[in-house]
C-alpha positions in Angstrom: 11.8 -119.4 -32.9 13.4 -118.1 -36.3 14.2 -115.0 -37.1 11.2 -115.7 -40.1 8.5 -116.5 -37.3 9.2 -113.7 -35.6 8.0 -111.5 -38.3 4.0 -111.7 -38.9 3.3 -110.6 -42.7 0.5 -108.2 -43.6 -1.3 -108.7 -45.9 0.4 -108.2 -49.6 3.9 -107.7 -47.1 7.1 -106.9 -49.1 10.1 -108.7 -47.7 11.9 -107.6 -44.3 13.9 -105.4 -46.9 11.2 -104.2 -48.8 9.5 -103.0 -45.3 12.8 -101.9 -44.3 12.8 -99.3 -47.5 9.3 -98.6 -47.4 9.4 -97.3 -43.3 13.1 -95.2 -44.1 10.8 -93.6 -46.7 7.9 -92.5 -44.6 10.3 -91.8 -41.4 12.6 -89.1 -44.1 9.4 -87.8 -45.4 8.2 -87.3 -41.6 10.9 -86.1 -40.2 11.2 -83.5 -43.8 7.4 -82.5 -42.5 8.1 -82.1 -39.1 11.1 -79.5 -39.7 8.7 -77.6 -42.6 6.6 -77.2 -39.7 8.9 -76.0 -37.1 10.3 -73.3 -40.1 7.4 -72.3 -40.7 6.8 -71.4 -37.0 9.4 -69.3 -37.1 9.7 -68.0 -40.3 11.1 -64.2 -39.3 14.0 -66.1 -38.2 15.2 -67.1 -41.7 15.1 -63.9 -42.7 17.0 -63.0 -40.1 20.9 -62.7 -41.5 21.5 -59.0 -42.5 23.6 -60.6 -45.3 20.6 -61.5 -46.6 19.9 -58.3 -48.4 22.7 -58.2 -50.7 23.0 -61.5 -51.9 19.4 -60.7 -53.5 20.3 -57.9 -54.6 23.7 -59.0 -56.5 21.1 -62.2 -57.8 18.8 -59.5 -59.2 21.7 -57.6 -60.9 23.5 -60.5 -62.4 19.6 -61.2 -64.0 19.4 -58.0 -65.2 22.2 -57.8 -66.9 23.4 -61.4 -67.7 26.6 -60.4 -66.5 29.3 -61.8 -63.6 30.6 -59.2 -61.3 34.3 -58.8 -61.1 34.7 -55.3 -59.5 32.8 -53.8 -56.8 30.3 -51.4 -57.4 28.3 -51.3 -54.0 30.3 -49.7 -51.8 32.0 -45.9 -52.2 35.0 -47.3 -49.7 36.2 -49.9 -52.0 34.5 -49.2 -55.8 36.3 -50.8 -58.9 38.6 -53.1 -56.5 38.2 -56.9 -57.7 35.5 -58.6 -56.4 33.4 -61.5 -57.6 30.2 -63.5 -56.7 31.6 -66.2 -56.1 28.3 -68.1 -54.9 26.7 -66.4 -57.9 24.1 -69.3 -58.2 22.6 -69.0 -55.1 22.4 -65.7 -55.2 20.5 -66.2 -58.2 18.1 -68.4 -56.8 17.3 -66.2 -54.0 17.0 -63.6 -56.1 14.5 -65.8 -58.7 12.3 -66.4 -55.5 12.0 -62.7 -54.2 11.1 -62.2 -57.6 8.4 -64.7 -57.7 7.2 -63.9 -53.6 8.9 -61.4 -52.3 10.4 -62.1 -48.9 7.6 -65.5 -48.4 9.8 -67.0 -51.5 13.0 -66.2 -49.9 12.0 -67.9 -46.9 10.1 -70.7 -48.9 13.2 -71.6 -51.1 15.3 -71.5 -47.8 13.1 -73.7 -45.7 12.8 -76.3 -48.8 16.5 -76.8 -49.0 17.0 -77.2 -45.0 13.5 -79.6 -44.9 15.4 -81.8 -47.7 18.6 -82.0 -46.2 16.6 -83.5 -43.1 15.0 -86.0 -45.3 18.6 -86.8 -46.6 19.8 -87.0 -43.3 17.4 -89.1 -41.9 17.4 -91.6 -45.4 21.2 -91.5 -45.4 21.2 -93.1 -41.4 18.4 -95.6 -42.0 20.8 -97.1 -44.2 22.6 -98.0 -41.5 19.7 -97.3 -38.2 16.7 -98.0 -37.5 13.8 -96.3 -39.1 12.1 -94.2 -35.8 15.7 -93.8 -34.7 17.5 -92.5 -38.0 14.6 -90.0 -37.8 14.9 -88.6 -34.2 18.8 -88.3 -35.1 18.0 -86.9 -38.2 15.6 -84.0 -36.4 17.5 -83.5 -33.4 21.0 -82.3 -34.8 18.9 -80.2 -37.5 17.4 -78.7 -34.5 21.6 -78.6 -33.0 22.8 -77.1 -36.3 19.6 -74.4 -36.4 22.0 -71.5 -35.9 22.7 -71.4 -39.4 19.5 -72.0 -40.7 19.0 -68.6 -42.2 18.2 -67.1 -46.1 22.2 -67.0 -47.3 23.5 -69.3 -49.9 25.3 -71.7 -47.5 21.7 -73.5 -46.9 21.8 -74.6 -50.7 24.5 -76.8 -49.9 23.5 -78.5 -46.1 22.0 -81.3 -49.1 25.0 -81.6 -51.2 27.2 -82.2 -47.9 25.0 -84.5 -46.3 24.8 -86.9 -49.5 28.7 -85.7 -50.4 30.0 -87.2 -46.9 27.5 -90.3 -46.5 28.4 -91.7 -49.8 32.2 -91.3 -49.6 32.3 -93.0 -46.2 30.2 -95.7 -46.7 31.9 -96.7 -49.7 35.4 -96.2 -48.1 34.2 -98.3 -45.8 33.1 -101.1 -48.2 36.1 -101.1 -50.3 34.8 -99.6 -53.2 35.4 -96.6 -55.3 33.9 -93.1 -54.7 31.3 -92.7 -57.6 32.4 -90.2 -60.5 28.8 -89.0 -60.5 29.7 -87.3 -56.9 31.6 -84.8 -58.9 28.3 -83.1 -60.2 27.3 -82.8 -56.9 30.9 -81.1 -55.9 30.5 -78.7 -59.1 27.0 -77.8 -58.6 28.5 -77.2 -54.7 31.6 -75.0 -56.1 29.0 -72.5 -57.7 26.6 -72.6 -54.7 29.1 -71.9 -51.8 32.3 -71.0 -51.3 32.7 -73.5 -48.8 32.7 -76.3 -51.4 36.5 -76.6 -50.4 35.1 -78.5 -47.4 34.5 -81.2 -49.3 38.1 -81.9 -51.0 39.2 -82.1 -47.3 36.1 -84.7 -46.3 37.2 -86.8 -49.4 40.4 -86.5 -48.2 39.7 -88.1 -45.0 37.4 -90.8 -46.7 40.4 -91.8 -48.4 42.6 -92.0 -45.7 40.3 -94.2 -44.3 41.0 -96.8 -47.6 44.5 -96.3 -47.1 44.0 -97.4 -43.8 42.1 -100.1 -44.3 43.6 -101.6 -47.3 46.9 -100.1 -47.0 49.0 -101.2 -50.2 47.6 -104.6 -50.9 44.6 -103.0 -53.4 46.2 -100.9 -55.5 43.7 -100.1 -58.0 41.2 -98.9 -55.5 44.1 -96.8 -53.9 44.5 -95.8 -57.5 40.8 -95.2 -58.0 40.2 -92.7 -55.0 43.9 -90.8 -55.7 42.0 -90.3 -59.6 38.6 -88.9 -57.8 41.0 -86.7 -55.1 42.7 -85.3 -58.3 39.5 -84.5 -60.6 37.7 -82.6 -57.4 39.7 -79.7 -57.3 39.5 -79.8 -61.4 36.4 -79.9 -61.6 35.8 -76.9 -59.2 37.3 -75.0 -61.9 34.1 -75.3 -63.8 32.9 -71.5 -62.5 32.4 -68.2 -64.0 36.1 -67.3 -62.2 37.8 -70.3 -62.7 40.9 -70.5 -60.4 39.7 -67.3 -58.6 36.6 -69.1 -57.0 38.7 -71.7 -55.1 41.3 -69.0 -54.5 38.8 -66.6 -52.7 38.0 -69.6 -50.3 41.2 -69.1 -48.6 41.1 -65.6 -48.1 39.0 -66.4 -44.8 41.3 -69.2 -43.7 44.1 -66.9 -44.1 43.6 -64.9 -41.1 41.5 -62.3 -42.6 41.0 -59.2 -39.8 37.3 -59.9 -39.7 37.4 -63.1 -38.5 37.4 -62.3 -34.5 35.2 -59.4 -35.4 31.9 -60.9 -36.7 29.8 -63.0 -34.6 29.6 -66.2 -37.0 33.0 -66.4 -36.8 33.9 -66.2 -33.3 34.5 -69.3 -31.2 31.5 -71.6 -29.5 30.4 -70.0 -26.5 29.0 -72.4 -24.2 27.0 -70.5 -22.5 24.9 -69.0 -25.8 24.1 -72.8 -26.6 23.8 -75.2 -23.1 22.0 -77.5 -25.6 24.5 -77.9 -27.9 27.1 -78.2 -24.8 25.1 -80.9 -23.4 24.6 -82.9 -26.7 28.8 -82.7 -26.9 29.2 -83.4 -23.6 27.0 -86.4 -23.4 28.7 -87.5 -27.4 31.8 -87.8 -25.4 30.5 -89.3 -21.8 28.8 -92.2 -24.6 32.2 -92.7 -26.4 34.0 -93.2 -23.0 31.3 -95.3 -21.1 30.6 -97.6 -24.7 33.8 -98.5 -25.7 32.7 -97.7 -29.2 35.6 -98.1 -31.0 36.4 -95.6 -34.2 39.0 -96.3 -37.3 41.6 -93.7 -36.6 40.4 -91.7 -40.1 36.9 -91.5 -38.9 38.1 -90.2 -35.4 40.6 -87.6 -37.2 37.4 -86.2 -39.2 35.4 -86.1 -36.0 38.6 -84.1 -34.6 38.3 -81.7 -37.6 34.9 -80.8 -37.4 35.4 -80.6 -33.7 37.8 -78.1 -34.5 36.0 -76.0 -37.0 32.9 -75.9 -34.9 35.0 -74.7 -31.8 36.9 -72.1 -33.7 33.6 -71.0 -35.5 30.3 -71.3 -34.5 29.3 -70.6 -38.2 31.2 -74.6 -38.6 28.0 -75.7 -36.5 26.6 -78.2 -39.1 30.1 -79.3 -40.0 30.2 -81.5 -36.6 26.4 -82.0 -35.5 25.5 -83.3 -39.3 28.6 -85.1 -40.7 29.6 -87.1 -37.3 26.4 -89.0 -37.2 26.7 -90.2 -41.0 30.5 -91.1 -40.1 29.7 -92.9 -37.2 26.6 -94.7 -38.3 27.7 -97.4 -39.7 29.9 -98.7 -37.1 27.2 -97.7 -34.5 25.5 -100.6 -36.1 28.0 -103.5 -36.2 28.5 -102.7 -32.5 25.3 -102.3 -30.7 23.2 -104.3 -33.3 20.3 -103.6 -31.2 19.8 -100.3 -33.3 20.5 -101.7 -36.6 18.4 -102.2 -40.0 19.2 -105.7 -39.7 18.0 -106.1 -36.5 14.9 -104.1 -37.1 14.1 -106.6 -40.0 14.0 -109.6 -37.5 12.0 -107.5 -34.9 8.4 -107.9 -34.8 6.5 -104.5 -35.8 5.1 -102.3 -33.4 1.4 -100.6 -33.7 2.6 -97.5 -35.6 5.3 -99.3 -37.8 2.6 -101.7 -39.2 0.2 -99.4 -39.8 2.3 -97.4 -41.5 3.3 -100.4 -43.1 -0.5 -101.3 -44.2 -1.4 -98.2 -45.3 1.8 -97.4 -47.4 0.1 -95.1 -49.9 -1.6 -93.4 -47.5 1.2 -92.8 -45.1 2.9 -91.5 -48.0 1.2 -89.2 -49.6 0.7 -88.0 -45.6 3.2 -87.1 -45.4 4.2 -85.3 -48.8 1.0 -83.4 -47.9 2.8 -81.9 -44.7 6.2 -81.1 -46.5 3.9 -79.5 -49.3 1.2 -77.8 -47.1 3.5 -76.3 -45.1 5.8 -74.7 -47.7 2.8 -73.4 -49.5 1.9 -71.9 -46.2 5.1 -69.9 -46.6 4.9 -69.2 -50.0 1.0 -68.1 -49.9 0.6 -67.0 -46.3 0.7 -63.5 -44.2 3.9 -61.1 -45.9 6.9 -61.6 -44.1 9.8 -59.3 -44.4 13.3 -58.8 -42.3 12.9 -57.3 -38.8 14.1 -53.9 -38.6 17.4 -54.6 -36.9 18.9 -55.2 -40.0 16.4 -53.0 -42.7 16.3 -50.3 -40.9 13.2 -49.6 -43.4 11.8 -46.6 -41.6 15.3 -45.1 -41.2 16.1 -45.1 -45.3 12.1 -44.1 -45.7 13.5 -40.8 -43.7 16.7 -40.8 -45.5 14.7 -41.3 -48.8 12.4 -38.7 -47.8 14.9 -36.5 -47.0 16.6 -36.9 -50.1 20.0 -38.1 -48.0 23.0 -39.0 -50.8 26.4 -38.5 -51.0 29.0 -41.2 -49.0 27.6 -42.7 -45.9 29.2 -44.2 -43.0 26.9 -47.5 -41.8 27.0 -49.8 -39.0 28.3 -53.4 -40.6 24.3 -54.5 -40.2 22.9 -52.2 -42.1 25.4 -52.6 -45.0 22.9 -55.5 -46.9 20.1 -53.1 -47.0 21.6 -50.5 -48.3 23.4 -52.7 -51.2 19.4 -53.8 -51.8 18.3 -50.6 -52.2 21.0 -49.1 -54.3 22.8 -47.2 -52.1 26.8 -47.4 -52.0 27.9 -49.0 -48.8 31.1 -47.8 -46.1 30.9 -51.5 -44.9 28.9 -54.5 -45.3 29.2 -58.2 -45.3 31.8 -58.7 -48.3 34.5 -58.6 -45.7 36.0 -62.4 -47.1 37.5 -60.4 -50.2 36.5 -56.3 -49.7 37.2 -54.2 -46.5 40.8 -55.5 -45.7 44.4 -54.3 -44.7 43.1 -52.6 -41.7 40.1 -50.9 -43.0 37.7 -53.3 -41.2 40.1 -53.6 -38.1 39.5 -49.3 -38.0 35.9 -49.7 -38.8 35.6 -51.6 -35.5 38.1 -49.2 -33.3 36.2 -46.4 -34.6 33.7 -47.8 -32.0 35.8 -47.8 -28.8 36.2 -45.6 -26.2 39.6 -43.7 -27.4 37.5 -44.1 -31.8 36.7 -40.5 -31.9 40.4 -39.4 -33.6 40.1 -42.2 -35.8 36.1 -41.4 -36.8 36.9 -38.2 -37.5 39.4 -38.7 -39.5 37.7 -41.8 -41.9 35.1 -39.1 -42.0 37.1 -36.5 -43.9 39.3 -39.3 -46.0 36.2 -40.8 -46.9 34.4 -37.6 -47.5 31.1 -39.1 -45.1 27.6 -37.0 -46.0 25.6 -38.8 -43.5 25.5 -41.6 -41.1 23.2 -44.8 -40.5 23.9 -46.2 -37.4 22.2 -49.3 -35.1 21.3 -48.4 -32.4 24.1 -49.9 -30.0 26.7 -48.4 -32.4 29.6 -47.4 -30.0 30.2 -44.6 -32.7 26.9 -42.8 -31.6 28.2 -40.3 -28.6 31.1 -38.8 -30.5 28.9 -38.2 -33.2 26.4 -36.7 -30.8 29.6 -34.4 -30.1 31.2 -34.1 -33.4 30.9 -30.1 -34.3 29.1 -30.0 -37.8 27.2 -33.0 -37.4 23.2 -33.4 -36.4 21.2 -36.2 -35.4 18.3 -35.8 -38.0 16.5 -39.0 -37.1 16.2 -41.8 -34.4 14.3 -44.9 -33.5 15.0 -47.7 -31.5 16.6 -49.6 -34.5 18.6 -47.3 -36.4 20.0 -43.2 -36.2 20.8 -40.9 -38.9 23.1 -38.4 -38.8 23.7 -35.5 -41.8 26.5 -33.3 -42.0 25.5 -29.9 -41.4 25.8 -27.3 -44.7 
């Protein structure tokens, strides 16, 4: 029987590749409504990030007065050293939805750009996969990378990277040139994120994979890519900072004394994630039993984001994402059993051709779900952070109270604070703010033998009060400290006040 037989046409059919565009649509859109869905389940935990707080309220400021930061003027421990907001847009757009919602727009805006990544990432492997299967991937390593899904401006760009990487492989691996309209992409990414630098290095490796492939005997293509290499770092330049923005990337890659302290940073711990473990584990038991085979650029980029996900957690998406969209293509040519192509030949299950029959209303189905569910958001219950990172009933006391003067916080509470106008010891600016020891002390301050070095960041800072989490090592010497008074305590947050 022919591969035509085997098909049996509904009525007013498109051809295999017409069905084949069709069913990626409605399996993206799906797999887009089945992520709103899940977000919108567990909405607090978007709001989650205590960074959070001040990227608002820099947006709000920036609004206000049409200006770009370039000193600090949140905290009292580092005011009028150079700073900028570098990732000034999405702070802008966070800042345009809690305007427009309050906290339900933050988290609305947050889980709109994670649901369309999924749709990208499940469109971008049906080019390759089959429908149903391009959208399980596509769910299940969102569901892998969900430890940063949180309201910060990093989640603006999970889109750009997903269409950023899947475009510059696949066309690497067809022999043609990167497309110049990619660079919009890497310039709306350079004033998104700071980790837009990430994508030079992904282009890089896309190239090397031409090189590889070609070698010298297409020079013009070689010629093409070394032209699109050169005009990504240019056009990065388009910024309110110019050089500074790409210059401020590297301050975190340059062994900055937070790294080890702040938990985003630290290395995968295997034990906080058994899922994740198990999905690497059984990555690698596949490539070993398969015999897939990899170019040596594509395995060098799986090797990278390895890397960054084992040195950082925060490098999560970086691996679970990109890997799949890297790999799907030759996933494809080798087991053909779970490619497009062979999909078209197949004959179409129950569900694919009634989806397939009722198009329209599959469609607009499923638009409904991605829709309905982020109006839910947007139009249901008030949401706000949990106190663990407000501490809202602790500054209602230290409003109350009439509290001012410098404070000493705990690094959690430091977005809070910055959102409601009051000048920060620490907070979450520690990739250009807070360095050449200061965070380092911050953190011994904490320690069993911290109590010399408290009291004396006390007196050099001239400290009025304290706001303190509640596991804060800092909180027995205080209890001790002659002068000092606990004035208030829940299970979130302390305050201390120097006594008068």
């Amino acid at each position: 029987m022919s591969a035509s037989q085997t098909i049996q046409p509904l009525a007013g059919s498109l051809s295999p590749a017409g069905e084949a565009w069709r069913m990626r649509l409605i399996f993206s859109l799906l797999a887009a409504a089945v992520m709103a869905a899940i977000l919108l389940a567990r909405t607090p935990a978007l709001l989650q990030d205590p960074d959070s707080w001040w990227h608002i309220r820099v947006g709000l400021d920036m609004l206000a007065t049409r200006t770009f930061p370039t000193i600090d003027s949140y905290s009292h421990s580092f005011a009028g050293q150079p700073w900028i907001a570098k990732e000034w847009l999405s702070q802008v757009l966070l800042a345009l939805a809690y305007k427009g919602a309050g906290w339900n727009g933050v988290a609305l805006v947050t889980a709109t750009a994670i649901s369309l990544m999924v749709f990208l990432l499940a469109w971008q492997l049906g080019e390759a996969l089959k429908p149903s299967l391009a959208m399980a991937l596509a769910l299940s390593f969102a569901l892998l990378s969900a430890f940063v899904f949180t309201a910060r401006p990093h989640v603006f760009t999970l889109p750009i990277i997903v269409v950023w990487t899947a475009n510059l492989f696949r066309v690497a691996g067809a022999g043609r040139p990167p497309s110049l309209g990619l660079l919009g992409l890497l310039w709306l990414w350079t004033n998104l994120h700071a980790s837009f630098t990430l994508g030079f290095v992904i282009a890089a490796f896309a190239g090397l994979d031409v090189l590889i492939r070609y070698r010298l005997t297409r020079p013009r293509l070689l010629a093409q890519w070394c032209i699109f290499g050169a005009l990504c770092p240019l056009v990065s330049l388009i910024n309110p900072y110019g050089l500074k923005a790409i210059l401020a990337t590297f301050t975190v890659a340059g062994a900055n004394e937070a790294v080890p302290l702040i938990m985003e940073w630290r290395p995968f711990n295997a034990s906080a994630a058994p899922l994740n473990e198990a999905a690497l584990l059984l990555m690698v038991l596949g490539l070993l039993l398969s015999g897939f085979r990899i170019g040596l650029a594509r395995a060098l980029f799986i090797l990278f984001a390895l890397h960054l996900y084992l040195a950082h957690e925060r490098f999560v998406y970086v691996f679970f994402l990109l890997v799949p969209l890297v790999l799907a293509v030759q996933v494809a040519e080798q087991f053909p059993a779970v490619s497009i192509r062979t999909w078209m030949m197949e004959q179409r299950d129950g569900l694919e051709r009634f989806l397939l029959g009722h198009y329209r209303l599959a469609f607009g189905a499923s638009v409904a779900l991605v829709i309905g569910a982020n109006a839910m958001l947007a139009r249901g219950p008030a949401v706000e952070p949990g106190q663990k990172t407000s501490a809202k009933d602790a500054l209602a006391f230290a409003a109350q109270r009439g509290l001012s003067g410098p404070v000493l916080n705990s690094y959690d509470f430091g977005g809070t604070l910055i959102f409601h106008g009051i000048k920060t010891f620490i907070d979450g600016r520690t990739d250009q703010l807070f360095l050449n020891g200061f965070t380092q002390a911050d953190d011994a301050m904490g320690r069993s033998t911290g109590k010399p070095l408290l009291e004396t960041q006390l007196r050099k800072y001239g400290v009025d009060w304290a706001l303190l989490s509640a596991g804060d090592g800092r909180i027995p010497f205080f209890d001790e400290l002659p002068g000092w008074t606990r004035a208030y305590s829940d299970r979130y947050a302390m305050i201390y006040v120097r006594s008068r």
